[in-house]
C-alpha positions in Angstrom: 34.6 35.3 -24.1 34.9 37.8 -20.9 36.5 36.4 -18.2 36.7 38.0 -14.4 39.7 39.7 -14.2 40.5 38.9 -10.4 38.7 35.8 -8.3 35.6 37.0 -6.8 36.7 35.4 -2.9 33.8 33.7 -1.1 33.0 36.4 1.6 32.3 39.0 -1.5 30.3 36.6 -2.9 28.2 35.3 0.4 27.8 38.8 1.3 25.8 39.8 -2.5 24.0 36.3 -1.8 22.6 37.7 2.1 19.2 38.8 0.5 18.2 35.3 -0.6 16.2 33.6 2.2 13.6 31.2 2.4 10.6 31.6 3.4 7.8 29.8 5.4 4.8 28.7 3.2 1.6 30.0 4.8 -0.2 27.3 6.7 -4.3 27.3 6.8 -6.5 24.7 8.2 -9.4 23.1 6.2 -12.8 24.3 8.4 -14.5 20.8 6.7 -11.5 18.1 7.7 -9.9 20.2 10.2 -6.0 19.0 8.0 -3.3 21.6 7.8 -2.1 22.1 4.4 -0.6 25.1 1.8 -2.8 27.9 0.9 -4.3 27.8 -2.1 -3.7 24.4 -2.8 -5.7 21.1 -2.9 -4.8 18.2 -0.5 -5.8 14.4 0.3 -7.7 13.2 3.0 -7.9 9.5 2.8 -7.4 9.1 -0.7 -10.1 11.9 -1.0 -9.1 15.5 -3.0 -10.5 18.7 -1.0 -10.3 22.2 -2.0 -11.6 25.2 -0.2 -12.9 22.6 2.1 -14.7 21.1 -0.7 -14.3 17.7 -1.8 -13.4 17.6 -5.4 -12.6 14.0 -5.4 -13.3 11.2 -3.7 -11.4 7.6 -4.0 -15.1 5.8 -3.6 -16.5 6.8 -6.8 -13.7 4.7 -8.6 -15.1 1.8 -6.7 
């Protein structure tokens, strides 16, 4: 198996690593319930599923 020759010292390394950052996920907010949540993504209300400011699924009809 190939093994490094010399150790690879931690400033060498952090500086090859520079380039990964995290990002911020994009924030909208729903026109219907007026809730910030991800883009593209559905999200509860009250128990109740919205997407696209459409509700998809509500906790009531299972009662």
């Amino acid at each position: 198996m190939a093994h490094p020759k010399r150790k690879i010292s931690k400033q060498r390394r952090d500086k090859r690593r520079t380039h990964y950052k995290a990002t911020a996920p994009t924030l909208t907010t729903c026109p219907a319930t007026g809730e910030v949540h991800k883009y593209h993504r559905a999200y509860y209300v009250d128990g109740d599923l919205y997407y696209k400011g459409k509700l998809v699924y509500s906790k009531a009809e299972l009662e």
